[in-house]
VOGU-3710 file (C-alpha; in Angstrom, 3 decimals, decimal comma):
1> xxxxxxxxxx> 56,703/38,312/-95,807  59,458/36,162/-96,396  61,592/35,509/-92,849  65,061/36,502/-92,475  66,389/32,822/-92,148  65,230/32,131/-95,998  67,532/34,742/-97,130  70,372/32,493/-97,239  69,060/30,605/-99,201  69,754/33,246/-101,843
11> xxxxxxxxxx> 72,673/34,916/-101,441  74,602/32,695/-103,553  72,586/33,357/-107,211  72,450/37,256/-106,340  76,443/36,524/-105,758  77,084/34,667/-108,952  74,552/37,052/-111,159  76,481/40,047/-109,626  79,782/38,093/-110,704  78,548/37,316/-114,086
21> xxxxxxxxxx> 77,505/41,026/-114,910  80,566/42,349/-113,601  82,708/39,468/-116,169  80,337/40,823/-118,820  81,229/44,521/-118,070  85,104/43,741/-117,798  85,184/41,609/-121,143  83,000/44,008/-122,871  85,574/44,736/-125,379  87,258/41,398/-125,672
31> xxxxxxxxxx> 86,348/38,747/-127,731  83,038/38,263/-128,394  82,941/34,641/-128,648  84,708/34,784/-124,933  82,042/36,840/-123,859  79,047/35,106/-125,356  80,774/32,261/-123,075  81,465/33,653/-119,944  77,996/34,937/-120,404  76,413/31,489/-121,198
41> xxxxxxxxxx> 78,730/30,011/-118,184  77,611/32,333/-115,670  74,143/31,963/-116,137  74,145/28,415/-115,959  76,012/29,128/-112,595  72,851/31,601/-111,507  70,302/29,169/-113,194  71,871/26,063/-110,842  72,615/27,995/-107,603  68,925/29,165/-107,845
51> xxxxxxxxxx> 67,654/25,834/-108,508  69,545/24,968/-105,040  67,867/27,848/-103,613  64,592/26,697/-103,915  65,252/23,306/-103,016  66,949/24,514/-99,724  63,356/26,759/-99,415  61,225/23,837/-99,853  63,760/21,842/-97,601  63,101/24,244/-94,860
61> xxxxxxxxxx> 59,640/24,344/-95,202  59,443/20,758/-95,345  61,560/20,740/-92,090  58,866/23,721/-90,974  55,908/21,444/-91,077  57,595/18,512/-89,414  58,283/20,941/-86,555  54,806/21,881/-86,521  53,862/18,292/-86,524  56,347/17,200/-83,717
71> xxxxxxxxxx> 54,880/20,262/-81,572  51,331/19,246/-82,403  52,095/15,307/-81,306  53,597/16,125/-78,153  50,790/18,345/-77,581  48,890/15,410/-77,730  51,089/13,528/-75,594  50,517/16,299/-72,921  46,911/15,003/-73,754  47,932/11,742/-72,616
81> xxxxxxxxxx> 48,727/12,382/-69,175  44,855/13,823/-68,373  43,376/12,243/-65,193  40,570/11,288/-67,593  42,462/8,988/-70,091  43,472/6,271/-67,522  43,049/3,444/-70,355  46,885/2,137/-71,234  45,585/0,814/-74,272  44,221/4,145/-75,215
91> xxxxxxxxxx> 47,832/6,159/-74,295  49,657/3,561/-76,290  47,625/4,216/-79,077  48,128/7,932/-78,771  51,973/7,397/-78,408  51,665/5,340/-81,709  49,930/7,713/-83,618  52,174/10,717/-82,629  55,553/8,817/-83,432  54,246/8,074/-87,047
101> xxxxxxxxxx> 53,145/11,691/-87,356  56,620/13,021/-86,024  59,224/10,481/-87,699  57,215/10,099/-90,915  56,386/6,520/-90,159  53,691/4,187/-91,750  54,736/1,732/-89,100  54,081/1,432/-85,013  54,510/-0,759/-82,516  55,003/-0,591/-78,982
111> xxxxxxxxxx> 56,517/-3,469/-76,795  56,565/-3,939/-72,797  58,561/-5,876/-70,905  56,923/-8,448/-68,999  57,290/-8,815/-65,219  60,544/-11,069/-66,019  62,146/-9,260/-67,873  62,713/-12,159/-70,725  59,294/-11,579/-73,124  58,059/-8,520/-74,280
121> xxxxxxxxxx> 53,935/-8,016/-75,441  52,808/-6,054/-77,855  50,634/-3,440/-76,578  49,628/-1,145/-79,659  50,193/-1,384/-83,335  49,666/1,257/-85,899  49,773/0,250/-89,812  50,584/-3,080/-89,324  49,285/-5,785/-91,125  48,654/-8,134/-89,736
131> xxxxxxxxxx> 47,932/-7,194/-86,258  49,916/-9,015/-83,807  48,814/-6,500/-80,536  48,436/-8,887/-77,255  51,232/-11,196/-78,944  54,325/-12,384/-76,227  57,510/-13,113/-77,712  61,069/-13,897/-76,125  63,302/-11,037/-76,099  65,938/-13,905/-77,608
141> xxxxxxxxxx> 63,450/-13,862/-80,978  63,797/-9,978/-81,125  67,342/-9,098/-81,310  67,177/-5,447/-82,382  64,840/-4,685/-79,503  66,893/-6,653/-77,408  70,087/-4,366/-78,044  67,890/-1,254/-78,113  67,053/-2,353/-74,681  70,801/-3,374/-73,219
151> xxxxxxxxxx> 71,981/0,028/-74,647  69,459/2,132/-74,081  69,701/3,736/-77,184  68,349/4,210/-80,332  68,760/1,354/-82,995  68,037/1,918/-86,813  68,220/-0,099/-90,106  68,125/1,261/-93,396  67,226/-1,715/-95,017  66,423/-4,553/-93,390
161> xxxxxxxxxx> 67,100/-7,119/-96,711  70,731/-5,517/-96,497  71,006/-5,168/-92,283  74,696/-5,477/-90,866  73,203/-6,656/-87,055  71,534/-9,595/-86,487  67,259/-9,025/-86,896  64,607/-11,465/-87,261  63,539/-10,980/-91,416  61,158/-13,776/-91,110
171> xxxxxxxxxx> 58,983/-11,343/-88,439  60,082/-8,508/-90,276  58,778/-9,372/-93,475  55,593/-10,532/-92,251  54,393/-6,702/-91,765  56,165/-6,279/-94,821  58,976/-3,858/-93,144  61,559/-2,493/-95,091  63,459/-0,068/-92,632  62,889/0,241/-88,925
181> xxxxxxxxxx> 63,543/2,532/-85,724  63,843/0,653/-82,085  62,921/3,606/-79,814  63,696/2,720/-75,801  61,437/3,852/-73,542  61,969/4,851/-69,984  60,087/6,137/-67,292  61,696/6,973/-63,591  65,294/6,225/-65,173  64,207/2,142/-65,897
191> xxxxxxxxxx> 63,472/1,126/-69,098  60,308/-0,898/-69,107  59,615/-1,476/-73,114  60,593/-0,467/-76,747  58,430/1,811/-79,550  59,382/0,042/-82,968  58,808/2,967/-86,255  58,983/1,398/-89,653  58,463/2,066/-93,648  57,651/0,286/-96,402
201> xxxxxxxxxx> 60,507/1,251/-98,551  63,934/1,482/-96,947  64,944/5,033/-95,790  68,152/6,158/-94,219  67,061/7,993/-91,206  69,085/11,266/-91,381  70,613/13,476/-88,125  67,436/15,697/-87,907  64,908/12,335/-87,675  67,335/11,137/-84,904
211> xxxxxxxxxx> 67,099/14,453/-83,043  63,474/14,225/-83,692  63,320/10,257/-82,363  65,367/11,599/-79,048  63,011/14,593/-78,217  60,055/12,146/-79,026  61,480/9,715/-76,340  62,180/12,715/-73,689  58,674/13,304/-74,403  57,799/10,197/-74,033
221> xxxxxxxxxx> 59,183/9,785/-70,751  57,855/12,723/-69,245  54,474/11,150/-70,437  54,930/7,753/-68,835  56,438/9,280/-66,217  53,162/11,520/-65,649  50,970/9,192/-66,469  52,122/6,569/-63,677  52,275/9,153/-61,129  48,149/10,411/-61,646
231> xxxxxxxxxx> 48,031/6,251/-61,815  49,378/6,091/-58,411  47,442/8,772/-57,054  44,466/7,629/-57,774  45,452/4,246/-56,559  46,746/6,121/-53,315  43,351/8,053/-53,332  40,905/4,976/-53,802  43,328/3,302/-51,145  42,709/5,621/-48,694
241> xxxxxxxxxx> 38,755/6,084/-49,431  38,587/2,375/-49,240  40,784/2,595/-45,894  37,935/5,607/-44,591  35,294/3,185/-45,532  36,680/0,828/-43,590  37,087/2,712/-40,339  33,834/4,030/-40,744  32,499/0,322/-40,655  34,712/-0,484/-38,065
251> xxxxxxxxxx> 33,276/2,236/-35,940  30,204/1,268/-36,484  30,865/-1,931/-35,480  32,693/-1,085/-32,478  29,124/1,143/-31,506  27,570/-1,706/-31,937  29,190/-4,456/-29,716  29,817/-1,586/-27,744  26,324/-1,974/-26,932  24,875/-5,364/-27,393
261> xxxxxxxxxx> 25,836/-7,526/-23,690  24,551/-11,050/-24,853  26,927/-13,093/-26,115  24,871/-15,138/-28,523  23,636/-11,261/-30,107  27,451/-10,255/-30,323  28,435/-13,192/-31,914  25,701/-12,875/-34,288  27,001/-9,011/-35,381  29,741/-9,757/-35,983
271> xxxxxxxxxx> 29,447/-12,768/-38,710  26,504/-10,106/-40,049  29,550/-6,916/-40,140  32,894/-8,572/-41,087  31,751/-9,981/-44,776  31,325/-6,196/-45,872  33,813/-4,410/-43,728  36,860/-7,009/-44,192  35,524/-7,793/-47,904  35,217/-11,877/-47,711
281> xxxxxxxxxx> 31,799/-13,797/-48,446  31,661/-15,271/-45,301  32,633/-15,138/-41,423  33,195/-17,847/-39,117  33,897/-17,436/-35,472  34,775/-20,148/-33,349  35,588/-20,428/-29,687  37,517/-22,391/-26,961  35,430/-24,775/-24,708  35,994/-24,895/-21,169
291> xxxxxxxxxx> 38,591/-27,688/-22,054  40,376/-25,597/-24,504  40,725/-28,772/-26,485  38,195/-28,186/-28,929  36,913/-25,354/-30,907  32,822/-25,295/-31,277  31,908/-23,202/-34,316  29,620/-20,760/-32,240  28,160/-18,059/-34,840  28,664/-18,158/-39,038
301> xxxxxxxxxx> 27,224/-15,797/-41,523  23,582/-16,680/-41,660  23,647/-17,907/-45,830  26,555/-20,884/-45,103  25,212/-21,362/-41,169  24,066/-24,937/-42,499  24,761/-27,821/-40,496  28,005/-26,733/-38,873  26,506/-24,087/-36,515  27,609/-25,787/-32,731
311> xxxxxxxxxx> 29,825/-28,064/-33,996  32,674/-29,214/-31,813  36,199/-29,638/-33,750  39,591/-30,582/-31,750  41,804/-28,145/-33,231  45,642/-29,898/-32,475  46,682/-31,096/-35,595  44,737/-28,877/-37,987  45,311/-26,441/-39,920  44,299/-23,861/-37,394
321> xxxxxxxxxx> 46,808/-25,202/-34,592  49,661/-22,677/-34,892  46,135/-19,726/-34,677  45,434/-21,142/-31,272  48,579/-21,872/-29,816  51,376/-19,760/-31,548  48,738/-16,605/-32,239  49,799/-16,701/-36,033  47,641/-15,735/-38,826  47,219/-18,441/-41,392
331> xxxxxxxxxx> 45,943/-18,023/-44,858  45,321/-20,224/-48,023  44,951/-19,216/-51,140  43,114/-22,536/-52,580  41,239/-24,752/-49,262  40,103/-27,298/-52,005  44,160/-27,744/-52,442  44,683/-28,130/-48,511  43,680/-31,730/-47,440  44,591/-30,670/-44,159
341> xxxxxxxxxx> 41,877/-28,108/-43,843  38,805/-30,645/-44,686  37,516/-30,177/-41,131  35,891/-27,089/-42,550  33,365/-28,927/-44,212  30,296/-27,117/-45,384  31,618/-23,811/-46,073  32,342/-21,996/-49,078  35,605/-23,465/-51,296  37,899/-21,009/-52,256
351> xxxxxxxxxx> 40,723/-19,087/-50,047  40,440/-19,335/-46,519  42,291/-17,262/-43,586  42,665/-17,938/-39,753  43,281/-15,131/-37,407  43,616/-15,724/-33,492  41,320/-14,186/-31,045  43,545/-13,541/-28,255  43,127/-11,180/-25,034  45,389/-8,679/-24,416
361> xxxxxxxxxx> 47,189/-11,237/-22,309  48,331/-13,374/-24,580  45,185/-15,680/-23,640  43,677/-17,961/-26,502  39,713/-17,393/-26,475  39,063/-18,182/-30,276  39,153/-18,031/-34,197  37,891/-16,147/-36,723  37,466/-17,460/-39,984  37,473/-15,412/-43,305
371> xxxxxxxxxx> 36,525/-17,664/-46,435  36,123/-16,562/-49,872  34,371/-18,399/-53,257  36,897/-17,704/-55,405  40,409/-18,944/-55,146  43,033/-16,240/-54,637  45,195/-15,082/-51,754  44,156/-12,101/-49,334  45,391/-9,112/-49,603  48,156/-7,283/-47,063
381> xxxxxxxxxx> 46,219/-4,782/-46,175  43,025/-7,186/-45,668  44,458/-9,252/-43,635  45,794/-6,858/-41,177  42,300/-4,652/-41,525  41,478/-8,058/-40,029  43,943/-8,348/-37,081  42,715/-4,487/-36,000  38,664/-6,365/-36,934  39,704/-8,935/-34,600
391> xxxxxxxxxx> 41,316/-7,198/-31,195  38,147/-5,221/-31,351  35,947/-8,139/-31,711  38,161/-10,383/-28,777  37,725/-7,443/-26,475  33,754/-7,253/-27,134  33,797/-11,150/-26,501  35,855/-11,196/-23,546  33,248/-8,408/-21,746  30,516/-9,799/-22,770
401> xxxxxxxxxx> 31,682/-13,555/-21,759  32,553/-11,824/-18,207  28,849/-10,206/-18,065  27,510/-13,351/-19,041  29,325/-15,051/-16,281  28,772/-12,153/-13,326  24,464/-12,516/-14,719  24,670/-16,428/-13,974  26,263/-15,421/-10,822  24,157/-13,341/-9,906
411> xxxxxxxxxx> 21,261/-14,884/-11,056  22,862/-17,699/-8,771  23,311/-15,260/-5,560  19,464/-14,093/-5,690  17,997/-17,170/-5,746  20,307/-18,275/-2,703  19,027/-15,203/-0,673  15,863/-15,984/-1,801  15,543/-19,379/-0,774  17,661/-17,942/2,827
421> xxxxxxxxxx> 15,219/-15,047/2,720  12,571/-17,784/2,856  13,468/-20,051/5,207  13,986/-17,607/7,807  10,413/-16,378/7,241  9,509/-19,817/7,530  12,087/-20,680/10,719  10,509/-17,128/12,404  7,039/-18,515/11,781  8,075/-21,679/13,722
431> xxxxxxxxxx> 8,926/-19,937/16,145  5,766/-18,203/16,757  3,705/-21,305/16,173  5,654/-23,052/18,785  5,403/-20,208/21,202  1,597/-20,372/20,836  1,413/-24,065/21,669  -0,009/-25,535/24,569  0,629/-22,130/26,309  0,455/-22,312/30,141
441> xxxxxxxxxx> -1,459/-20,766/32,710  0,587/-17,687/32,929  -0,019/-13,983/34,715  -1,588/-11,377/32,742  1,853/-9,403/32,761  4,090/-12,575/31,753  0,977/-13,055/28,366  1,410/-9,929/27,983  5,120/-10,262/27,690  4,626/-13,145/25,665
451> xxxxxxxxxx> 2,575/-11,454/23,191  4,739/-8,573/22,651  7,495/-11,191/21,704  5,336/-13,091/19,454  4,279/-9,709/17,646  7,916/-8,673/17,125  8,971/-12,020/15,572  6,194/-11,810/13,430  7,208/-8,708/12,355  10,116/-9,966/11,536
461> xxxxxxxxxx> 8,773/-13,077/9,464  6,280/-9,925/7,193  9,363/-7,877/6,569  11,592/-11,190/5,221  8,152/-11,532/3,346  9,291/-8,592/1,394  12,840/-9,934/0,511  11,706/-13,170/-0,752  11,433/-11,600/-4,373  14,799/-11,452/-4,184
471> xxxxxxxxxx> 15,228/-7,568/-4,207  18,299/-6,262/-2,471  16,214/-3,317/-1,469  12,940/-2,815/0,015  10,245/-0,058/-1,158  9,351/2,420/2,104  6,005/2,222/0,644  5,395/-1,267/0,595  7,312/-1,576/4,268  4,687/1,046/5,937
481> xxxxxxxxxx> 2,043/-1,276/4,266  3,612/-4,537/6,119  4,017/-3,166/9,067  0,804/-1,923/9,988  -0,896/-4,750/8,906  0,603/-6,674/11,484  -0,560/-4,422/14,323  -3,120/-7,099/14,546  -4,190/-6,089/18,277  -5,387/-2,172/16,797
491> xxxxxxxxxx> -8,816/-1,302/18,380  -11,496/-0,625/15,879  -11,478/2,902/17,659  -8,025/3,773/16,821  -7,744/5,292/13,389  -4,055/5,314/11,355  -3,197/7,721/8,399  -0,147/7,210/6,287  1,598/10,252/4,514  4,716/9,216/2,877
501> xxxxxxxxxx> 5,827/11,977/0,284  8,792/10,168/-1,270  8,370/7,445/-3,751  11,684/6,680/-4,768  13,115/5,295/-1,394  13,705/2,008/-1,277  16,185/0,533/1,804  18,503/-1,584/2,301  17,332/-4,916/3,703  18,994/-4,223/6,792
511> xxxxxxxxxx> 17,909/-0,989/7,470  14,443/-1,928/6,103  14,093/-5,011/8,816  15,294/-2,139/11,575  13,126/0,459/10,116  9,885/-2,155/10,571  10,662/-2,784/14,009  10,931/0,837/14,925  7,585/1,653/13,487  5,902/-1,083/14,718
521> xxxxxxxxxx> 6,845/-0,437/18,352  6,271/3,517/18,006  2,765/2,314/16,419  2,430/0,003/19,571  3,641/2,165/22,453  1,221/5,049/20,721  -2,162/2,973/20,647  -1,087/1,285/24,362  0,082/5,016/26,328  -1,104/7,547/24,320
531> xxxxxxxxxx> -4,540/6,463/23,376  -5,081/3,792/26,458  -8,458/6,219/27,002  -10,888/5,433/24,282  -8,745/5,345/20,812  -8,143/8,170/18,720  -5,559/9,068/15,402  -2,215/7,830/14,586  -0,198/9,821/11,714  2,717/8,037/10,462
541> xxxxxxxxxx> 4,857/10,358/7,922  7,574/10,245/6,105  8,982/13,493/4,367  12,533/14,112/2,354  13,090/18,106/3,279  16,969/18,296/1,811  18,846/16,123/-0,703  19,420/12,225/0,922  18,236/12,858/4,754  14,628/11,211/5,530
551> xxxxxxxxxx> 12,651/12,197/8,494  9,750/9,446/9,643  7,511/10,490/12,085  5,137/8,819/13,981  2,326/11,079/15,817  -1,204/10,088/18,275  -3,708/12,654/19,740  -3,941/10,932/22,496  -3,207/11,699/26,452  1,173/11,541/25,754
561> xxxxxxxxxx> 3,626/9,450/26,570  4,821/8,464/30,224  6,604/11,544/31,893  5,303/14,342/28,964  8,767/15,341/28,065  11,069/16,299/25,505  14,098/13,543/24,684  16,600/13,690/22,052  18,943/10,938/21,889  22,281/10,120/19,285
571> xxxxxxxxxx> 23,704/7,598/22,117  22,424/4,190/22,901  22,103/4,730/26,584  20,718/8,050/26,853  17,078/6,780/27,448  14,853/8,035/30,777  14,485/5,896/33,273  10,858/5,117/33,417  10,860/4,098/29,231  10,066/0,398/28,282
581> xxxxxxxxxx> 12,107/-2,203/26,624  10,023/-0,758/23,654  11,428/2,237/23,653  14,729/1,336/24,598  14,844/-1,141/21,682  13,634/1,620/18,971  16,181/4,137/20,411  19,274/1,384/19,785  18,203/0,223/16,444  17,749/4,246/14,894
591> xxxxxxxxxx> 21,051/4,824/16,328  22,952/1,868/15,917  20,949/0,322/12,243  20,093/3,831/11,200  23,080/5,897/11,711  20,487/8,239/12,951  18,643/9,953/15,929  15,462/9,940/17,641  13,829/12,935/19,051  10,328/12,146/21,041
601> xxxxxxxxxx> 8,446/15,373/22,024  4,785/16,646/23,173  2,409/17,566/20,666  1,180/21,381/20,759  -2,413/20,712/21,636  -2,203/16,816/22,992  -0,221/13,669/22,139  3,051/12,737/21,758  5,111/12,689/18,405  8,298/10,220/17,539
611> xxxxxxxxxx> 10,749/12,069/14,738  13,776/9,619/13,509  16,538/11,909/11,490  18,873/9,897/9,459  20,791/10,039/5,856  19,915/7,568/2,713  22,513/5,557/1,254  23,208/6,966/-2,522  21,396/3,848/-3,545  18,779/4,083/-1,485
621> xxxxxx> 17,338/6,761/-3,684  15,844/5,874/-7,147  16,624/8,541/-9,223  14,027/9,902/-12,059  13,928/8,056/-14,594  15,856/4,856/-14,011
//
């Protein structure tokens, strides 16, 4: 079926033939020489206007296929812009081979401006022999793609041998161009290169192949225009997965320092972490001596350690002074061409950057040292990845110098108590030495007193026996153990059972040193009153019936104490008159070392029973598990 538009094509001849056979019919009777020429003349007319007819037809169908051609190439253009053809070699090629196919080209070139805007290189050729794709020239040598450029336009020459603008023949006839088409191409509104179309022959482009060239540059455009923006997304989206990788590392890293306390371990994390996480070959970290003169190179990334590891270097005058002092980041992109930077010796050549380790404070404490093998300068991004690497990494340093210094002190402050600890063992044992020298003729109740004092300061020296370890608190176990080991004047007769429940109380030393008195003189006063008549049992117990309040009690089978009462006592004075010093003295140290109270009490069946109430200090109690 032939379409509606082709009709016009042929309404001339059916206009002329209907013309001719109505002449014929009007001069049917003239002359018949007249008519024989009239009918001669109007079929030439028919003949020639048909002849036009067909060459309008094949005109249109010609026109019909380039269409279809144009439509097909920017299809492919559309093709272009897929996330999967990324290559610019490979779109330029496409763009190239779509122009010819449009325009009716043998000839493509495409040229892109170079970053200064004064050379152009050739990115893709199509037909041209020789190739000259990679080739720079100076926009100067190229004046048609020069003005093509300026006037954003399309330029054309019908014959370059016969050109009426200034063009470079010699280049020209090289590729063995006859006529040419400078094509500008845009993308974002800036023009950033030029598509050249030529022929072999000359050719006068016509209106149509101009309309064509335009829509092919729209197209064009659109292309680029797509093109750059999946470019940039990807660029955005590999950014930001490179940016996730690096937080995850820095996490990880900040676990990790998070828990490691020596300083010599932290150090050596994080030369091991930044090579990967800041992406450099190599990490140096360096720190301020006491004298914050000179920087020792404390920790480097074990494969360039070397020789330099510990390595004092005065830093004022270097290259690194304005990291210490002014808290700037410095950066080279060549050390080998800073002379000033040769007191880096030993480590790898290539571009170097300082960044200050500085408390929140302002406060110098070191530098860290990025080096690469290759020369080239670091990155924006990198370096300040690097400044976020490095306040995490100052903080880490700064705790774990601080525990370092509160362990030495510490370290210091137990071995003073334990050498004080000592000596007053030591200066108690004097003591009772001297008191048992050359002793005098004395009454049996002024030995007796005697003794009693001897046996309480040697009580004293056996519990500071237990704090020479250095411990700042003392296991109740290990106490009960000391203590009635020095009830050296027990009668074979008198039997002593321990029950102590808890085993996670450990006192203060303190308390402990009040808490061995007290059961040594309930211990004492138990095997002197209540069992004076032929021995018998002691029970000392120690129970934990609700959260942090201890009861110890001390129990005997025996006759009972002096008077056979109850007494309950929270005040220092409220004793009975007939009780000893002994008592007397256990009474004020459970209520005034103890924070407690005493309660003494008959026994159901016989003897006498001592109960001491008081509350455990929070860390007086081991918890389970630590």
């Amino acid at each position: 079926m032939v379409s509606t538009s082709r009709w016009r094509h042929w309404i001339l001849p059916i206009a002329l033939a209907v013309v001719v056979v109505g002449l014929q019919m009007l001069h049917l009777r003239a002359n018949r020489h007249v008519t024989m020429l009239l009918w001669v003349f109007g079929s030439l007319l028919v003949l020639l206007a048909v002849f036009q007819a067909m060459l309008n037809v094949r005109m249109d169908a010609r026109r019909l296929r380039r269409h279809i051609m144009a439509l097909e190439a920017w299809t492919e253009n559309a093709a272009a812009i897929n996330p999967s053809v990324m290559l610019e070699k490979d779109m330029w090629d496409r763009l190239c081979q779509s122009a010819n196919r449009v325009l009716g080209t043998s000839m493509a070139q495409v040229a892109i401006l170079e970053a200064d805007d004064r050379e152009v290189r050739m990115m893709a050729t199509r037909g041209m022999i020789p190739s000259n794709e990679g080739e720079v020239y100076n926009i100067e040598d190229l004046p048609t793609i020069g003005q093509c450029m300026q006037q954003r336009r399309i330029i054309t020459v019908a014959n370059v041998s016969k050109a009426g603008m200034a063009i470079n023949l010699q280049l020209v006839k090289k590729f063995g161009i006859s006529c040419l088409m400078q094509i500008p191409l845009l993308a974002e509104g800036k023009i950033f290169g030029v598509m050249m179309l030529g022929r072999t022959t000359p050719h006068r482009f016509d209106a149509e192949e101009l309309q064509l060239a335009e829509l092919w540059a729209a197209q064009v455009a659109v292309t680029l225009t797509n093109v750059r923006l999946y470019r940039r997304m990807r660029e955005e989206l590999a950014a930001r997965e490179r940016w996730l990788g690096h937080r995850d590392a820095l996490f990880a890293l900040n676990d990790l320092i998070i828990r490691v306390r020596k300083l010599d371990d932290l150090l050596h994390a994080i030369v091991e972490a930044a090579p990967a996480t800041l992406e450099v070959d190599a990490c140096q970290v360096c720190l301020l001596d006491d004298t914050a003169e000179e920087l020792q190179i404390a920790a480097i990334t074990p494969a360039f350690a070397g020789q330099a590891l510990g390595q004092r270097i005065p830093w004022r005058g270097t290259a690194v002074e304005e990291v210490v002092a002014a808290g700037k980041i410095v950066s080279y992109a060549d050390v080998s061409q800073r002379p000033g930077v040769s007191i880096w010796r030993g480590l790898p050549g290539g571009g170097v950057a300082y960044l200050p380790l500085a408390a929140i404070t302002g406060k110098a404490v070191g530098v860290l040292v990025l080096m690469q093998k290759t020369a080239g300068a670091f990155a924006h991004d990198q370096l300040e990845l690097a400044r976020l690497f490095c306040s995490r990494a100052t903080a880490a340093i700064e705790n774990a110098q601080l525990y370092q210094q509160i362990q030495r002190d510490a370290d210091t402050k137990a071995m003073l108590l334990r050498e004080l600890n000592h000596r007053v063992k030591n200066n108690l044992s004097s003591i009772v030495t001297l008191l048992s020298l050359d002793e005098p003729q004395l009454s049996a109740e002024a030995a007796q007193w005697l003794q009693r004092a001897i046996d309480r300061i040697q009580i004293l020296a056996r519990t500071h026996e237990l704090f020479v370890t250095g411990n700042a608190r003392v296991d109740l176990r290990k106490l009960v153990e000391r203590t009635l080991g020095s009830l050296v004047a027990r009668p074979e007769s008198v039997h002593i059972a321990t029950d102590i429940c808890p085993d996670n109380v450990f006192l203060r030393n303190d308390r402990a040193v009040a808490m061995a008195m007290i059961l040594h003189e309930l211990c004492y006063n138990a095997m002197r009153h209540g069992l004076r008549h032929g021995g018998g049992n002691i029970t000392l117990r120690a129970t934990l019936p609700a959260g942090n309040n201890a009861v110890v009690e001390v129990e005997d089978d025996g006759a009972g104490a002096p008077g056979h009462v109850v007494f309950a006592s929270n005040q220092p004075g409220q004793v009975p008159p007939n009780w000893g010093q002994g008592l007397r003295l256990v009474n004020s140290l459970v209520i005034r070392d103890l924070h407690g109270k005493l309660l003494v009490r008959p026994r159901a069946k016989c003897g006498t029973m001592a109960r001491i109430e008081f509350t455990l200090f929070a860390d007086e109690v081991k918890l389970p598990g630590l």
